[in-house]
N, C-alpha and C positions, 0 to 999 in steps of 0.2 A: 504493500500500500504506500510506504513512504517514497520505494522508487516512483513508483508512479505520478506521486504527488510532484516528485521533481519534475519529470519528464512534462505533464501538465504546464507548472510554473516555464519552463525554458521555452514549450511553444507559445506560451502566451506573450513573455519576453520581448522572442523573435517577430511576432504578428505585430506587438507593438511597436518595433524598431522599423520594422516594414511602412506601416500605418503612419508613425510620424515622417520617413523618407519620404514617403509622397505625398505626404500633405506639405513637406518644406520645397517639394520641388515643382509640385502646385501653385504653391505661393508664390515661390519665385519667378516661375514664367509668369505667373500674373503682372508681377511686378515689372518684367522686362517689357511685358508686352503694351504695359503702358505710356513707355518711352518710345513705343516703334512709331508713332502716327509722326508727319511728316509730311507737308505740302507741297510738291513738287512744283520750281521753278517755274519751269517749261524754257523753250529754248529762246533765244536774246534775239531782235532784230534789227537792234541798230548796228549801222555801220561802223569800221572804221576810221578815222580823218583819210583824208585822200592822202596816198603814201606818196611822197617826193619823189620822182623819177631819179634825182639825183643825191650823193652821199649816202646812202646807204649803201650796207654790206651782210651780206647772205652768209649766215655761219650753219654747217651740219650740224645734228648730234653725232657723237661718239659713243656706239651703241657699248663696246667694251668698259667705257669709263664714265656707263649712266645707268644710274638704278631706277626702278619704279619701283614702289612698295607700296601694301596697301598696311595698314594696323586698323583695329578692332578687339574691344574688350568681347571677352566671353567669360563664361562660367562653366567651369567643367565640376559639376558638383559633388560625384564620384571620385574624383582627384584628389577636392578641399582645393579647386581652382579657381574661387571666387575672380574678379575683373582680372583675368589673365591676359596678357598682352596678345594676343596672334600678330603674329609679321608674318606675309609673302613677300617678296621681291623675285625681280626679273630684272636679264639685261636686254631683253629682246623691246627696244627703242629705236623707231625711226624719226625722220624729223626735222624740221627745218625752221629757222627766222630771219629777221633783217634786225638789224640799227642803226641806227644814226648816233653817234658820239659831238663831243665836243658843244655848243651851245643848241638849246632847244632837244637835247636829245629824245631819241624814237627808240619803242622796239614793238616791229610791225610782223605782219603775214606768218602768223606761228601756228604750225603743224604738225601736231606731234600724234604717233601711233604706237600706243604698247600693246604686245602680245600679251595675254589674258592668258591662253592657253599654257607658255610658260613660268607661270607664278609657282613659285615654291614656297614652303613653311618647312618650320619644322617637325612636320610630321604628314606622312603621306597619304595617312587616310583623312587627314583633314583637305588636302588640296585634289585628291579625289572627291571629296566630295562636294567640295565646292565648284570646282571646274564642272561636274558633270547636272547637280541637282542646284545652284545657284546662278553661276554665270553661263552655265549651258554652252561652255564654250566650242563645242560640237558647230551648232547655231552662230553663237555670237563673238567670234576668237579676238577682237579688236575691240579695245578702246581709243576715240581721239578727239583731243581736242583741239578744236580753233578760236584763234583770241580775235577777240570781237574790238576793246580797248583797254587803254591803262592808266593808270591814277597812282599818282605819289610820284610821277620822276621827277627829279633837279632838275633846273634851269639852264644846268650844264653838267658834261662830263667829263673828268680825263683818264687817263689810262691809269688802270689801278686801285682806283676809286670802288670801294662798294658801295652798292646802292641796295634800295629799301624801296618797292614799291606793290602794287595790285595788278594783277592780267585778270581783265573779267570775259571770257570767252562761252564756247558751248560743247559741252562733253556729253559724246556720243555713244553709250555703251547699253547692251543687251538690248539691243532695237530702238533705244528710246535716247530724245535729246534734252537735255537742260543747261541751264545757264550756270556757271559754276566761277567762283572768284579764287584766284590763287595769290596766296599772299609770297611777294618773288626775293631773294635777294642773291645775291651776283655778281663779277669784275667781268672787266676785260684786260687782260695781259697780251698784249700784243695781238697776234691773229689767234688768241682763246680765249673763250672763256667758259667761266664755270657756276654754280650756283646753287642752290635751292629753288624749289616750288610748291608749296603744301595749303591744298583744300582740306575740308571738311564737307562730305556728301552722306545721302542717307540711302539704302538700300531701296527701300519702296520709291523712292523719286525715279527710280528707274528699271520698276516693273521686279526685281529683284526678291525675294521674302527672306529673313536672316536667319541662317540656320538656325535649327530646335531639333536636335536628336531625340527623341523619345522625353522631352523635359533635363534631361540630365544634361545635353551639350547647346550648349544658347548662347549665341553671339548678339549680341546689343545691332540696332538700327544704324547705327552712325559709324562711318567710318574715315579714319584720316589718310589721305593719298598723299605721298610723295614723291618728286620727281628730283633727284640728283644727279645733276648734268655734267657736262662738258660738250661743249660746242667748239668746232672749227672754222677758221674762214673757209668758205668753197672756193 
């Protein structure tokens, strides 16, 4: 009788330990799911300023010595992975811009395309499943953007100088486009240069849903995009 009693006690235990796991993992997609709404942009239409025929200069990227990254918190709750960082990154960047230096400086006609399809993490079942049930990259293997205009340059530039300013363009990923602002900063040394570029976008703005493994694996709505460059003159 006393074993028994025990045996009783231990499955009640366990029902119990069971019973609160899912009610905490309950709660927390609740919780996450609350942060997911999200009103997409849509795509920008204004132009441009009409780019000078003259002084400007057309710099490549340097796919070898440019990263895209995406970061996003997740919760891996099985883990005890509360806002766990995810990083992919990729070197697969193509791409092109102009500028103009020296007074009134420009940075005009930017085209950049990263491959989605090569994003890595660290961990492969995570960018399987993102590639194929998220980005659908099968479907949708490209992202890109083009910068529409920019706010914050100096008055002037010279060589050497970083600068601090906004590309507000329209980023084109998973079939859908919106207007997206990158906050820039960047030199130029001679015929390079190099820099930062890091938005802040949200998965539903572009048809996307944030991973939810069975509750246990939940990655947040919002994610931060990075671009680390290097550009060449052409």
């Amino acid at each position: 009788m006393k074993r028994r009693n025990i045996l009783i006690a231990v499955i009640g235990a366990v029902i119990i330990v069971i019973i609160a796991g899912v009610l905490y993992t309950s709660h927390f997609a609740s919780a996450v799911n609350q942060t997911q709404t999200h009103v997409a942009p849509g795509a920008v239409t204004v132009t441009e300023t009409p780019v000078p025929s003259t002084g400007l200069q057309t710099f490549q990227i340097v796919p070898a010595q440019t990263t895209a990254s995406y970061s996003v918190y997740e919760d891996l709750i099985f883990q005890n992975k509360p806002n766990n960082d995810a990083i992919g990154t990729t070197h697969s960047v193509q791409g092109s811009f102009k500028i103009k230096t020296g007074a009134s400086p420009l940075v005009a006609s930017m085209n950049i395309t990263v491959d989605l399809s090569t994003l890595q993490s660290d961990a492969q079942r995570r960018d399987n499943y993102i590639k194929q049930n998220s980005l659908q990259t099968d479907t949708y293997p490209n992202a890109t953007f083009v910068s529409v205009s920019t706010q914050g340059l100096p008055s002037s530039y010279t060589d050497g100088q970083t600068v601090h300013f906004q590309l507000t363009g329209n980023l084109t990923m998973h079939g859908t486009t919106n207007k997206e602002v990158f906050d820039v900063q960047g030199k130029v040394v001679g015929n390079t240069i190099t820099g930062t570029a890091t938005s802040t976008i949200y998965m539903t703005d572009f048809g996307i849903q944030p991973p939810n493994l069975a509750n246990i694996a939940i990655a947040q709505n919002k994610v931060v995009i990075t671009l680390t460059f290097t550009a060449k003159a052409a």
